[in-house]
Backbone of each chain as nested JSON, in Angstrom:
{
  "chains": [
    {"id": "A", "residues": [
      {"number": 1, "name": "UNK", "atoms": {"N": [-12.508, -5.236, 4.215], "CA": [-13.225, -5.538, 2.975], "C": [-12.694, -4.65, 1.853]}},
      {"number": 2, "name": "UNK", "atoms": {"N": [-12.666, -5.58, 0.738], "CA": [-12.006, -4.99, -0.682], "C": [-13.126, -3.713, -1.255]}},
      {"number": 3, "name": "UNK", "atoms": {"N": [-13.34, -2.65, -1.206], "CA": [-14.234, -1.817, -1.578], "C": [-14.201, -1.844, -3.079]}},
      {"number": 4, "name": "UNK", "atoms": {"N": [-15.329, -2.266, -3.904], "CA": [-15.049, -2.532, -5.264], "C": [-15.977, -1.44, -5.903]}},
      {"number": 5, "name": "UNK", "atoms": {"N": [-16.792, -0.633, -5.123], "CA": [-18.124, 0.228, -5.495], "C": [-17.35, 1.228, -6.461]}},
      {"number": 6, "name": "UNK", "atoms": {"N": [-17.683, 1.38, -8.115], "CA": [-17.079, 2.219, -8.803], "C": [-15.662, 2.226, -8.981]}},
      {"number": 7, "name": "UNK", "atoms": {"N": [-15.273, 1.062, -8.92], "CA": [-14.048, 1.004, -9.126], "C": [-13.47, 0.402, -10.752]}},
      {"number": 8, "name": "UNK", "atoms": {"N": [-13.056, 0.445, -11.229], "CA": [-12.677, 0.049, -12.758], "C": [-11.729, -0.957, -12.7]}},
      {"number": 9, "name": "UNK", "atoms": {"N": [-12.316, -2.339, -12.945], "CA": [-11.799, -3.618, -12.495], "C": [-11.353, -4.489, -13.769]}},
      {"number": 10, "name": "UNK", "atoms": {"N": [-10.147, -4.549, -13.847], "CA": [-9.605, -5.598, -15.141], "C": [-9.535, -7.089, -14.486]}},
      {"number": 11, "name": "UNK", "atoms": {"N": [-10.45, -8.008, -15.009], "CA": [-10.932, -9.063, -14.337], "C": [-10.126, -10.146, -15.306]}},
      {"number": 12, "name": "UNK", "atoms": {"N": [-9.19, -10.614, -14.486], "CA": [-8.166, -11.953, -15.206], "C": [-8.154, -13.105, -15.011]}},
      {"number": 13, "name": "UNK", "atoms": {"N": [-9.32, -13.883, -15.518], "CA": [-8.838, -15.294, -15.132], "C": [-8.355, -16.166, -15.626]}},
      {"number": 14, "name": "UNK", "atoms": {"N": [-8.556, -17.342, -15.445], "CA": [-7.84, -18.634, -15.928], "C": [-8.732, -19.991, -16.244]}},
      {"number": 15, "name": "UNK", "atoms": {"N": [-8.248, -21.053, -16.939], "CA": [-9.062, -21.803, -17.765], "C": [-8.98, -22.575, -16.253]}},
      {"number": 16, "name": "UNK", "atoms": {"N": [-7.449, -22.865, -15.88], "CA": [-7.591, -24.457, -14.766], "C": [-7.808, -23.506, -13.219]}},
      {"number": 17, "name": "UNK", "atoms": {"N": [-8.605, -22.098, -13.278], "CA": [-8.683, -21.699, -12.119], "C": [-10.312, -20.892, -11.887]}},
      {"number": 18, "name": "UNK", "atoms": {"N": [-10.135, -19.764, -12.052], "CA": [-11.831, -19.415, -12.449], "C": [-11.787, -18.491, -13.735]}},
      {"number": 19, "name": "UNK", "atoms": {"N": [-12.84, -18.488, -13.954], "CA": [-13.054, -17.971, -15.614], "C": [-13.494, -16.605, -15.462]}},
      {"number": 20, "name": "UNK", "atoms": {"N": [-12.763, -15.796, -16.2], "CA": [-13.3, -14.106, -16.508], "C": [-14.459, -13.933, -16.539]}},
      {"number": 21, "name": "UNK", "atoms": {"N": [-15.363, -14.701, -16.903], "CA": [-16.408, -14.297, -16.683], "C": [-17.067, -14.572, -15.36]}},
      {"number": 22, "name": "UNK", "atoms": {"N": [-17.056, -14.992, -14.646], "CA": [-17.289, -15.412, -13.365], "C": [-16.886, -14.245, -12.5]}},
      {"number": 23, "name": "UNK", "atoms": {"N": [-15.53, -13.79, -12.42], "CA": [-14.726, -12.728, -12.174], "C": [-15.848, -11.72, -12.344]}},
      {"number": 24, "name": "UNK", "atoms": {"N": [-16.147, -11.001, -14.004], "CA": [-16.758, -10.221, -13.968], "C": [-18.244, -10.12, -13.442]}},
      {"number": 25, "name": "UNK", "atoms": {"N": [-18.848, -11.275, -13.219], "CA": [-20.69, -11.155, -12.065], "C": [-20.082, -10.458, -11.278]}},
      {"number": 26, "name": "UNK", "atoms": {"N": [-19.197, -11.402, -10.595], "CA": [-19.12, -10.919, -9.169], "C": [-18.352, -9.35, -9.039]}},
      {"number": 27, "name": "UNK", "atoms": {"N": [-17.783, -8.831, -9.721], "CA": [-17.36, -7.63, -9.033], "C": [-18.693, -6.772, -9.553]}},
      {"number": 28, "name": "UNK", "atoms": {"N": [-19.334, -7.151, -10.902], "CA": [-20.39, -6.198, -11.613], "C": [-21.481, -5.877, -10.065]}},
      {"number": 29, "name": "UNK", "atoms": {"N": [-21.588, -7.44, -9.387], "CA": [-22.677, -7.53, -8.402], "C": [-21.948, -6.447, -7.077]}},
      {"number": 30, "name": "UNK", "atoms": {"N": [-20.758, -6.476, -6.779], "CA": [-19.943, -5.488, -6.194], "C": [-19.876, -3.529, -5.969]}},
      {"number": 31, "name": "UNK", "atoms": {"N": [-20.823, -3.674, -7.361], "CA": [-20.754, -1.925, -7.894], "C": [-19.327, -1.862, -8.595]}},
      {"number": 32, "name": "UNK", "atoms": {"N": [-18.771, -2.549, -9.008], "CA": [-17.423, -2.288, -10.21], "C": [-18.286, -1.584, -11.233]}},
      {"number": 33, "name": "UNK", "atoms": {"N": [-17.449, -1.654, -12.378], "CA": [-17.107, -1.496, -13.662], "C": [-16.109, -1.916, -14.38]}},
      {"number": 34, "name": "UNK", "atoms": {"N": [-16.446, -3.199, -14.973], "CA": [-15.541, -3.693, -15.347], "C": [-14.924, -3.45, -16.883]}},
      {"number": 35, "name": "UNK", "atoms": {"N": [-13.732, -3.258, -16.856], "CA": [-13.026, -2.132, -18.154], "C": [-12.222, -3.884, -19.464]}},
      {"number": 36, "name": "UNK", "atoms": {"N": [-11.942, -4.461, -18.356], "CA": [-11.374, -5.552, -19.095], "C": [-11.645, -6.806, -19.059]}},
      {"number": 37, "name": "UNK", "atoms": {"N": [-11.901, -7.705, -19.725], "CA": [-12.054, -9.307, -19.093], "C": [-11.213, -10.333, -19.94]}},
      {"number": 38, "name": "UNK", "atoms": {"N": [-10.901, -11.549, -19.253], "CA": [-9.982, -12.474, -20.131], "C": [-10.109, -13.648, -19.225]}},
      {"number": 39, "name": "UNK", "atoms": {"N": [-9.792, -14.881, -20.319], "CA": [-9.909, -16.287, -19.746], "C": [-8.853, -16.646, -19.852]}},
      {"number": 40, "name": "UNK", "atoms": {"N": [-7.556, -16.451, -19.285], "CA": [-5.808, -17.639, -20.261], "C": [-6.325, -18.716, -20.304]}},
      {"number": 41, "name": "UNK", "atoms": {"N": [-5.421, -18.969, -20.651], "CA": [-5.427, -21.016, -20.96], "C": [-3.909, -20.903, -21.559]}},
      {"number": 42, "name": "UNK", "atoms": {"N": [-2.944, -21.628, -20.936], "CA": [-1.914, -22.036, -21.043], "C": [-1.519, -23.535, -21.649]}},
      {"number": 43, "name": "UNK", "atoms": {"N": [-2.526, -24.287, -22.162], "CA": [-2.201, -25.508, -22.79], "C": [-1.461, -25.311, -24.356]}}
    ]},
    {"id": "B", "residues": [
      {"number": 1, "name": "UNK", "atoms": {"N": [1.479, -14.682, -18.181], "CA": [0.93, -14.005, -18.63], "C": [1.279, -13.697, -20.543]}},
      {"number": 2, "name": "UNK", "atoms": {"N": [0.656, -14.188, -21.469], "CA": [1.199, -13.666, -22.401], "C": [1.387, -12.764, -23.113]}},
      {"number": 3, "name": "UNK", "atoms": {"N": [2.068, -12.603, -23.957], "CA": [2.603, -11.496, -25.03], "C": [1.556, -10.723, -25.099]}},
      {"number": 4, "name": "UNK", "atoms": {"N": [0.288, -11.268, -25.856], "CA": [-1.083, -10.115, -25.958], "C": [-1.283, -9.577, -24.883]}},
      {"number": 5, "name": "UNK", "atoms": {"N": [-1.543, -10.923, -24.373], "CA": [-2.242, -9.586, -22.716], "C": [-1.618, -8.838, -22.147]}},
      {"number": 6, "name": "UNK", "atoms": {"N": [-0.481, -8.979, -22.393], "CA": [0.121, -7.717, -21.144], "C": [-0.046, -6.96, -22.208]}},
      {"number": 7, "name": "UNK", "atoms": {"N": [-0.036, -6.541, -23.689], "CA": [0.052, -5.536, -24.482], "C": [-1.281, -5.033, -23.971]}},
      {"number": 8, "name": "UNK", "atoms": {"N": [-2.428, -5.753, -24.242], "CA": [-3.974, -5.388, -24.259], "C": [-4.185, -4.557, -22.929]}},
      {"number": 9, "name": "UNK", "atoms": {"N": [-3.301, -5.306, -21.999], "CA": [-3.928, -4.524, -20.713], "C": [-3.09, -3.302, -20.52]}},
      {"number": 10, "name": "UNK", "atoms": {"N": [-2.058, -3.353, -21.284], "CA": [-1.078, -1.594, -21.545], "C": [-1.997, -0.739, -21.691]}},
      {"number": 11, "name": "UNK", "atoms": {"N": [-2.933, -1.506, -22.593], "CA": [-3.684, 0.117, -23.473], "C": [-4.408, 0.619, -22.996]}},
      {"number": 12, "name": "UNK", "atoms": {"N": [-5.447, -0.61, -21.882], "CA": [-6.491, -0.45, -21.333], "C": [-6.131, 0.313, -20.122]}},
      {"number": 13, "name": "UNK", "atoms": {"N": [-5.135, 0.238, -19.591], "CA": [-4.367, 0.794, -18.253], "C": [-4.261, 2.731, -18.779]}},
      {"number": 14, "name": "UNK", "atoms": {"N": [-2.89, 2.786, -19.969], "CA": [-2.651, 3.897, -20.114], "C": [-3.826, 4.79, -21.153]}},
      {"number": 15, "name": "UNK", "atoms": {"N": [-4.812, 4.287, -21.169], "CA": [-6.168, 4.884, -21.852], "C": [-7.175, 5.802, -20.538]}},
      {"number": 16, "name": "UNK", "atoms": {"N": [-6.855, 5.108, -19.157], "CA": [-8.156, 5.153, -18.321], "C": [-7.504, 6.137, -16.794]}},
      {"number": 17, "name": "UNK", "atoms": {"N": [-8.399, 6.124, -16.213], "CA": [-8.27, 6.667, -14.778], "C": [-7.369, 5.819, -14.021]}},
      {"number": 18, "name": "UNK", "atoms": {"N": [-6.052, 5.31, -13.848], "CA": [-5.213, 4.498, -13.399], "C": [-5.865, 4.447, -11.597]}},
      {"number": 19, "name": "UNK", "atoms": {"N": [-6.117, 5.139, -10.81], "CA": [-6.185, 5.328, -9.54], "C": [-7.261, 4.524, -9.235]}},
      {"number": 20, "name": "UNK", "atoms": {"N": [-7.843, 4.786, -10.049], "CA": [-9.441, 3.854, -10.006], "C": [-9.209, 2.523, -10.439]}},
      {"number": 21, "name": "UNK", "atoms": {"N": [-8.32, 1.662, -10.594], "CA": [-8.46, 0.552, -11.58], "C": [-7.674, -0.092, -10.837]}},
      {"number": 22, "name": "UNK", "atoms": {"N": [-8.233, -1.22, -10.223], "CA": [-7.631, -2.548, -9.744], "C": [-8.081, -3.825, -10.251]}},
      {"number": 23, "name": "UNK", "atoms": {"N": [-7.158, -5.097, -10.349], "CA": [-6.952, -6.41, -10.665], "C": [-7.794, -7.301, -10.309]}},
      {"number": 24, "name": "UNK", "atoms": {"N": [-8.622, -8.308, -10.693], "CA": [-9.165, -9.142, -9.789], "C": [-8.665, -10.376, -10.441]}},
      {"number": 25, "name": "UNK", "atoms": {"N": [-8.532, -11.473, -9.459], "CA": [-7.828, -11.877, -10.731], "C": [-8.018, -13.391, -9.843]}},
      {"number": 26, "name": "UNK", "atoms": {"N": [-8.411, -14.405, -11.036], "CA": [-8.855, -15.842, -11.039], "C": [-7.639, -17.116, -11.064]}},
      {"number": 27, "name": "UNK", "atoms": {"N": [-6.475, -16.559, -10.837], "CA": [-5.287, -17.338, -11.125], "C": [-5.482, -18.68, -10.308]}},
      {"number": 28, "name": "UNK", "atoms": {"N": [-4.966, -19.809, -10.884], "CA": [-4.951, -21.329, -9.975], "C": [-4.507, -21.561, -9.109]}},
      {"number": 29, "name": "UNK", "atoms": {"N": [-3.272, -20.722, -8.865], "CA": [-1.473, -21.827, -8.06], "C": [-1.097, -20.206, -7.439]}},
      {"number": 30, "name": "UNK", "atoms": {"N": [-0.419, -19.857, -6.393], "CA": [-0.181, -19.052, -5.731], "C": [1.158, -18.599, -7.019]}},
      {"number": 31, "name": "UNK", "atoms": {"N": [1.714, -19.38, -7.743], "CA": [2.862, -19.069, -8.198], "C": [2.714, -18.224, -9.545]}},
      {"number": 32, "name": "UNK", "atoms": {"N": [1.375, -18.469, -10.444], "CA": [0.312, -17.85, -11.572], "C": [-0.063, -16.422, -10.906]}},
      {"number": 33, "name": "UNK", "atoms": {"N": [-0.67, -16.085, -9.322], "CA": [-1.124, -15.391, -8.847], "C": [0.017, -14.271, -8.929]}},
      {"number": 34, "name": "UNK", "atoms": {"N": [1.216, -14.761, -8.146], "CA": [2.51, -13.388, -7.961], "C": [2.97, -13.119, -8.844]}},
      {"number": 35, "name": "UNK", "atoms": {"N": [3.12, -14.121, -10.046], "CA": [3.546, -13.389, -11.652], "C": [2.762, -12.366, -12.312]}},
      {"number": 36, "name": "UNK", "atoms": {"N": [1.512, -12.706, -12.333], "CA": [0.404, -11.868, -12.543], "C": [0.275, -9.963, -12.066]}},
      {"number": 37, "name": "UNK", "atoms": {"N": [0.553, -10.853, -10.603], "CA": [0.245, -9.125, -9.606], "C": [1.472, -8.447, -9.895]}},
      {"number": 38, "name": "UNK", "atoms": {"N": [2.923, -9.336, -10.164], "CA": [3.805, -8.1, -10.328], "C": [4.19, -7.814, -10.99]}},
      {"number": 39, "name": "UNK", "atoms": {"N": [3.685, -8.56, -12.807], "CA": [4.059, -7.958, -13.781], "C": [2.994, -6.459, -13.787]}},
      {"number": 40, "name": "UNK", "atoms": {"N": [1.603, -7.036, -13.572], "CA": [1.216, -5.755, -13.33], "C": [0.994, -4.618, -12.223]}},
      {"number": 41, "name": "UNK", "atoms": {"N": [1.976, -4.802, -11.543], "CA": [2.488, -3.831, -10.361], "C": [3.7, -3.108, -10.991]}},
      {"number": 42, "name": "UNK", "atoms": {"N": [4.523, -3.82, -11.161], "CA": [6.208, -3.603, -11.017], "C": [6.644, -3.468, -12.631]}},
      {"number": 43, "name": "UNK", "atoms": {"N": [6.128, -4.437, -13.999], "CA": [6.501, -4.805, -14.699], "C": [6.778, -6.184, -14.996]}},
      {"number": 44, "name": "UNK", "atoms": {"N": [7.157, -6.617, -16.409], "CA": [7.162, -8.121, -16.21], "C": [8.488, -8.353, -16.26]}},
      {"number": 45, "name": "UNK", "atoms": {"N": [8.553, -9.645, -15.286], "CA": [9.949, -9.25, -14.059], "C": [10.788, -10.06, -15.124]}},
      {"number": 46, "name": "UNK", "atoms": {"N": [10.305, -10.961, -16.458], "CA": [10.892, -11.514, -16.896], "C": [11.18, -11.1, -18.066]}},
      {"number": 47, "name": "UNK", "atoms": {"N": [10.818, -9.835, -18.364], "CA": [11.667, -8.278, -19.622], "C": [11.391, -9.585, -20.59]}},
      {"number": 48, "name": "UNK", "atoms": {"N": [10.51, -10.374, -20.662], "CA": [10.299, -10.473, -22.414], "C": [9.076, -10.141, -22.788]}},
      {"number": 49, "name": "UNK", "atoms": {"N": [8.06, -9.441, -22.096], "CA": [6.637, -8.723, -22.749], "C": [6.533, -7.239, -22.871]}},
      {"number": 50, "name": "UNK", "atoms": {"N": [5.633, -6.777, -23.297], "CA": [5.525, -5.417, -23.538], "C": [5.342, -4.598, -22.468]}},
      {"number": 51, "name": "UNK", "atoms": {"N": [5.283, -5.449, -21.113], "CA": [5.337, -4.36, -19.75], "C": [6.839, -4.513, -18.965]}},
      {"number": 52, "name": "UNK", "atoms": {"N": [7.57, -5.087, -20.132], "CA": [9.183, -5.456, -19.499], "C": [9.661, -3.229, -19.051]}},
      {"number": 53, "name": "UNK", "atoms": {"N": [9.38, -3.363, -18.118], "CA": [10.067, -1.939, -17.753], "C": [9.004, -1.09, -17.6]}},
      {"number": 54, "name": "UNK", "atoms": {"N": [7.872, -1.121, -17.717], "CA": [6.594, -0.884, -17.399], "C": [5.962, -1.053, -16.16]}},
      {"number": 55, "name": "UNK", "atoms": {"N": [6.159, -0.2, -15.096], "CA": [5.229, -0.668, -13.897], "C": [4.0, 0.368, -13.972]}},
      {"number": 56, "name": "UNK", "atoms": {"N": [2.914, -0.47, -13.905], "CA": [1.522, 0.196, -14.433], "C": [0.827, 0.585, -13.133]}},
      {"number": 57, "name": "UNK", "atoms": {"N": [1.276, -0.159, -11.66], "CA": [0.945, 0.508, -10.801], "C": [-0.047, -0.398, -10.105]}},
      {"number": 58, "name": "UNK", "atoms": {"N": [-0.647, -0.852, -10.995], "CA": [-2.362, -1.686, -10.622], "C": [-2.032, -2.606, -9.221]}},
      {"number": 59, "name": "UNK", "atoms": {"N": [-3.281, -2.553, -8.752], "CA": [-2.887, -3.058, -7.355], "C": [-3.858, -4.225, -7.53]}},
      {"number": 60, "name": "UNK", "atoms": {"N": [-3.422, -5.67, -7.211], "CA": [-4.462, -7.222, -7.353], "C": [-4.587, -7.766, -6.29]}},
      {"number": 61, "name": "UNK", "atoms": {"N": [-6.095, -7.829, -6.609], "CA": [-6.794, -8.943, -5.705], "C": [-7.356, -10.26, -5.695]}},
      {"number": 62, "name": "UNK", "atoms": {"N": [-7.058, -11.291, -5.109], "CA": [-7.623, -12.299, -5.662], "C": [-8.838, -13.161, -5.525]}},
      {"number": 63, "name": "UNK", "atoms": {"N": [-9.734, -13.954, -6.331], "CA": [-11.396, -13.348, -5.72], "C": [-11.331, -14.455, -4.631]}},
      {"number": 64, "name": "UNK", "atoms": {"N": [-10.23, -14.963, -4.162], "CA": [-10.501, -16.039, -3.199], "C": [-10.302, -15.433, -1.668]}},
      {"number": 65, "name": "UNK", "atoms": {"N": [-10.016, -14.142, -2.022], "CA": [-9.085, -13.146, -0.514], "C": [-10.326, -12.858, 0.151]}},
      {"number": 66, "name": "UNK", "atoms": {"N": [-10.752, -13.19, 1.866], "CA": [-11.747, -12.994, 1.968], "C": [-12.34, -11.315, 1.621]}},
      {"number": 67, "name": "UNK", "atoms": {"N": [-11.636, -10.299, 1.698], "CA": [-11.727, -8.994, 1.786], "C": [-12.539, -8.793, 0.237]}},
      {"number": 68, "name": "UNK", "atoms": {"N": [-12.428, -9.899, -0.663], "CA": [-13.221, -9.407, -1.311], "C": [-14.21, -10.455, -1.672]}},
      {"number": 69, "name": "UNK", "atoms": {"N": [-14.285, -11.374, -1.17], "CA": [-15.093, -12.207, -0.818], "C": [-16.302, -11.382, -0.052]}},
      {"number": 70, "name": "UNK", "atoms": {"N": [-16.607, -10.454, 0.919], "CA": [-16.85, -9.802, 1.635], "C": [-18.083, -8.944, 0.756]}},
      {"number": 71, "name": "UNK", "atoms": {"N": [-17.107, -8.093, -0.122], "CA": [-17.944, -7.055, -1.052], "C": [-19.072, -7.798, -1.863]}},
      {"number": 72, "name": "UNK", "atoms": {"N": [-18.921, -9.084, -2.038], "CA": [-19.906, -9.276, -3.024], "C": [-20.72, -10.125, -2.451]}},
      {"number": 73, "name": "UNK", "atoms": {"N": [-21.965, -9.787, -2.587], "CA": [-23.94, -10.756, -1.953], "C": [-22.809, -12.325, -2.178]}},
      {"number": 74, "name": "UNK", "atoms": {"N": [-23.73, -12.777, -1.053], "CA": [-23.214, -13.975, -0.302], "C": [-24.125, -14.943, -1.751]}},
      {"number": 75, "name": "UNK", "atoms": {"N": [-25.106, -14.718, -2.461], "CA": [-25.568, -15.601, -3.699], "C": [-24.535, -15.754, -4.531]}},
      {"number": 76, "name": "UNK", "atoms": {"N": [-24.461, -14.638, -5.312], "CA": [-23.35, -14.404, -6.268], "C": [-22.419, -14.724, -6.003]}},
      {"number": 77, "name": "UNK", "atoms": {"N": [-21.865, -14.55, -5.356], "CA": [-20.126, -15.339, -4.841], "C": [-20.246, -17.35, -4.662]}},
      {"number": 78, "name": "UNK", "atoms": {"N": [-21.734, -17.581, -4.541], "CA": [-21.899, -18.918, -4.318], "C": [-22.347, -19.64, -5.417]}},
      {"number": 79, "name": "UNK", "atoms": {"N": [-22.834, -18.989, -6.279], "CA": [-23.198, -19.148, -7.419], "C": [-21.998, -19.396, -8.787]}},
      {"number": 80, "name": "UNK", "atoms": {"N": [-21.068, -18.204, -8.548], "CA": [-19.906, -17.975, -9.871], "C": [-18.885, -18.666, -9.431]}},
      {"number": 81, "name": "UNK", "atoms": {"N": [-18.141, -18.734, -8.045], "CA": [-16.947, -19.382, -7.123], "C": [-17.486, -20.654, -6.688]}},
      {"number": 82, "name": "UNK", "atoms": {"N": [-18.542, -20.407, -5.683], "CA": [-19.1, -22.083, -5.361], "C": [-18.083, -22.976, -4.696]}},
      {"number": 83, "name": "UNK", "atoms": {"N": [-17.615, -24.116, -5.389], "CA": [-16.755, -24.873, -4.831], "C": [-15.485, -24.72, -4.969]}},
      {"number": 84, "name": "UNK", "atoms": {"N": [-15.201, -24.002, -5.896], "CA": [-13.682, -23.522, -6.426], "C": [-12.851, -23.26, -5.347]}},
      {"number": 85, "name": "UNK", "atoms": {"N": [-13.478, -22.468, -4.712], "CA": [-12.837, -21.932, -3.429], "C": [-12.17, -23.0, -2.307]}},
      {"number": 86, "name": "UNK", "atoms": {"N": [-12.503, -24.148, -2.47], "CA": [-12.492, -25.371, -2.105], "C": [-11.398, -25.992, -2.752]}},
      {"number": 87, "name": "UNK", "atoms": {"N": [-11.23, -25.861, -3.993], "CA": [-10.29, -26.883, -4.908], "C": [-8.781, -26.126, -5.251]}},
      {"number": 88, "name": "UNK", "atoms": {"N": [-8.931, -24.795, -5.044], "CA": [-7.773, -24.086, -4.946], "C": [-7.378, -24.092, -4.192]}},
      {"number": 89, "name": "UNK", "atoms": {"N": [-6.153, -23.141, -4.066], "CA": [-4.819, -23.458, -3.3], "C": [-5.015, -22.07, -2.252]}},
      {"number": 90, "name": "UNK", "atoms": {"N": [-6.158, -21.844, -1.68], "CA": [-6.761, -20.375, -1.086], "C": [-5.675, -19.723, -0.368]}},
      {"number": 91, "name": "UNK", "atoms": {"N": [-4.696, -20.674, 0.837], "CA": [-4.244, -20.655, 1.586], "C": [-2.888, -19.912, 0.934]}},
      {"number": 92, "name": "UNK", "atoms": {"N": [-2.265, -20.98, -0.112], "CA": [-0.998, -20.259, -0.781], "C": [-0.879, -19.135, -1.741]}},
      {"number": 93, "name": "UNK", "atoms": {"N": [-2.269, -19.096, -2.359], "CA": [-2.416, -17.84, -3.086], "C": [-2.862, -16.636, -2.262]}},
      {"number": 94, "name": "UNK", "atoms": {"N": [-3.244, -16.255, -1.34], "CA": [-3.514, -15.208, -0.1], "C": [-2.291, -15.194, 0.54]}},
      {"number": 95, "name": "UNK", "atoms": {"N": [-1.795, -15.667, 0.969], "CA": [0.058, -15.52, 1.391], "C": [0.618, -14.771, 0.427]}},
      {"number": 96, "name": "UNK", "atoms": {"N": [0.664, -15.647, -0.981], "CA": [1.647, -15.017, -1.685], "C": [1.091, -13.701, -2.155]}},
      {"number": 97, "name": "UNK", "atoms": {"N": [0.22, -12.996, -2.301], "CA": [-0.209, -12.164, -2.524], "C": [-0.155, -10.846, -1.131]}},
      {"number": 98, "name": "UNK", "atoms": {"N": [-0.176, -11.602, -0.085], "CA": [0.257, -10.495, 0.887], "C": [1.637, -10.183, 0.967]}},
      {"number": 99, "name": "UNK", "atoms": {"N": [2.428, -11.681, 1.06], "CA": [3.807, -11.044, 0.991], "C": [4.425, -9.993, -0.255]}},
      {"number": 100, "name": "UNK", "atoms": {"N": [3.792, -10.596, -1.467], "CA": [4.389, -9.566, -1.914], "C": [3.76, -8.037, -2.13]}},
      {"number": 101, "name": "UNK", "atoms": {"N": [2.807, -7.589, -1.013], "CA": [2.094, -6.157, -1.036], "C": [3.203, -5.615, -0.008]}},
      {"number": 102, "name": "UNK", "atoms": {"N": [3.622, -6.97, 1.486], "CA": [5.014, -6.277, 2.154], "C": [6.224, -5.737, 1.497]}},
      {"number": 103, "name": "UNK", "atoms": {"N": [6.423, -6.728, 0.225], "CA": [7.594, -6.552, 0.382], "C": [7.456, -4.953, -1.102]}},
      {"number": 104, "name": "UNK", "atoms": {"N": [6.768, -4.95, -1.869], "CA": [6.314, -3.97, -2.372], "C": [6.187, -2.551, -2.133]}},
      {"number": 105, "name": "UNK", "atoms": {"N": [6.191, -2.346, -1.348], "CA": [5.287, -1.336, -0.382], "C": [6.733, -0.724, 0.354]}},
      {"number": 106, "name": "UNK", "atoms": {"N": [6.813, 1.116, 0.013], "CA": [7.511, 1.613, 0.272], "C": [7.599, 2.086, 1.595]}},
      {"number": 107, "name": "UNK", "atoms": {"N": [8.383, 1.963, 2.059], "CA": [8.119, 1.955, 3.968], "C": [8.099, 3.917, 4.006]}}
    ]}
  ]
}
């Protein structure tokens, strides 16, 4: 298991994959801290 | 990965506790996933962004890998991922992401 407790997580996602914000619940629900977030979109 | 972001995530990288700071990362296609992890591992392998020669070190995970599937309440992961996990490419993006931690990885 990925230990995410206090860890400082730059959360990257994608428009045609999952979305940064989604990214960031789940590691927040993890015990992260999340330092960065982003959605690409390449169209 | 574009031009901004790899700049944005320069700053955010060489601003912070580097040791502490890993990737999570929502990419579609196993092939989005290894560009991703090794521009920000290694640098961007294709020297036209601002981490061209830059290896920042960061180590990525992807939220489809069960290991971190694992860390997070079985709601939340069913709730934000849900079916996704289903419609992606789980199988080729967890490969490509291990092979390249082998081939990475200083013996």
């Amino acid at each position: 298991m990925v230990d995410l407790r206090n860890k400082l997580v730059l959360a990257l996602g994608e428009r045609d994959g999952i979305p940064g914000q989604a990214l960031l619940t789940c590691a927040e629900s993890a015990g992260a801290r999340v330092i960065y977030v982003a959605t690409q979109c390449f169209v | 990965m574009d031009l901004e972001e790899q700049d944005a995530i320069r700053r955010v990288a060489e601003g912070g506790t580097r040791e502490q700071m890993l990737v999570l990362l929502g990419t579609p296609t196993a092939g989005s996933t290894l560009m991703t992890a090794l521009t920000l591992s290694q640098g961007d392998p294709s020297y036209a962004g601002p981490l061209a020669g830059i290896p920042l070190g960061l180590p990525s995970f992807h939220i489809l890998e069960d290991g971190v599937r694992e860390a997070i309440p079985p709601d939340v992961y069913e709730r934000e991922i849900g079916p996704l996990e289903f419609v992606l490419d789980k199988e080729g993006i967890v490969a490509a992401l291990e092979k390249m931690r082998i081939e990475t990885t200083t013996p």
